[in-house]
N, C-alpha and C positions, 0 to 999 in steps of 0.2 A: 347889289342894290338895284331894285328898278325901276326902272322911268318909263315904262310903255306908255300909260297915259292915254290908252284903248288903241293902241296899234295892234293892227291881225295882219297876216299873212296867209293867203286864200288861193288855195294850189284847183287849176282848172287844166284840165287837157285837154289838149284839141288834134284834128285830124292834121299830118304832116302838109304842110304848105298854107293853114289857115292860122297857125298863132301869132303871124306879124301884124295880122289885118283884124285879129279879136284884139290885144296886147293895144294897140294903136287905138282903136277906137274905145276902149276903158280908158285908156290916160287924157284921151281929146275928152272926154267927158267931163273927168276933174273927179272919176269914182275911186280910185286910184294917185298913188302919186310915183309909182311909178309899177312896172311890170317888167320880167326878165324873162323871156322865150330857151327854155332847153330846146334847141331843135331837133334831138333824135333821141327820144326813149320807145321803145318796145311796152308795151302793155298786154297784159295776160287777164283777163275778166268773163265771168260768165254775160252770155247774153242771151235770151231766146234759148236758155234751155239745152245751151251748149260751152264749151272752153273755145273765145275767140282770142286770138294773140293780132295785135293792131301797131303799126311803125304810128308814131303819135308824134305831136310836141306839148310838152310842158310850159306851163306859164304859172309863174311866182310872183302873184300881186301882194303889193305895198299897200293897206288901207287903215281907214280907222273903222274901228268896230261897229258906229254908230251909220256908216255907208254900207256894211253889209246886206240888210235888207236891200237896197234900191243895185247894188252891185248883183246880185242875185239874179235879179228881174230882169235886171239890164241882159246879163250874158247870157241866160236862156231867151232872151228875146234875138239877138247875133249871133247867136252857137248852131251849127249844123245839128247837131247830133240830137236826136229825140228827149237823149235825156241826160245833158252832160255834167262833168265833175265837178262838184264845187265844194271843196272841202277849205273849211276854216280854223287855224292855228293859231292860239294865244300867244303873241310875242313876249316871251318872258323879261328880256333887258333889249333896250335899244338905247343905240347912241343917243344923248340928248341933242346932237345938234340935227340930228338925220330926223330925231320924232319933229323937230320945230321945223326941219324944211317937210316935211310929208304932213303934218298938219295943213301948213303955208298952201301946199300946191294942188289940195284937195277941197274940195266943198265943204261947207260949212254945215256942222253939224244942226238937224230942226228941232224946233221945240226949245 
């Protein structure tokens, strides 16, 4: 059964030593209710017309669907990177008690 109730999960990578200080400043926002930094993945992607492989960190943000657009804007506006990842993941079942703390500790949906 599920209870998502517009919960996403919004996978963004960043350059190795910058995803405590992107991570931080999404959750001080309130875009987010919370964020989880892998600190050591390897990435392999084309850039500029060539295969670059990149030491990265991973960030796994907690949101509601209806924060996505301004979570967006937000992380390209603090992201180093020209043109960074921001890929968005339908939460198919979430605990209900973890949707009502992540509702709770994020901004209130407009409109």
């Amino acid at each position: 059964m599920s209870n998502n109730k517009g919960l996403v999960v919004v996978l963004v990578t960043a350059p190795r030593g910058k995803g405590k200080e992107i991570a931080s400043k999404i959750v001080e926002s309130k875009l987010a209710a919370c964020v989880n930094v892998v600190s050591s993945i390897t990435s392999f992607y084309w850039w500029e017309g060539k295969v670059v492989e990149d030491q990265e960190e991973l960030l796994i943000i907690k949101t509601k669907s209806c924060l996505v657009g301004r979570l967006k804007e937000y992380v390209k506006k603090i992201h180093p990177y020209t043109v960074p990842e921001i890929v968005v993941l339908g939460a198919v079942d979430v605990l209900r008690e973890y949707h009502e703390w992540a509702v709770k500790e994020t901004l209130p949906c407009e409109g």
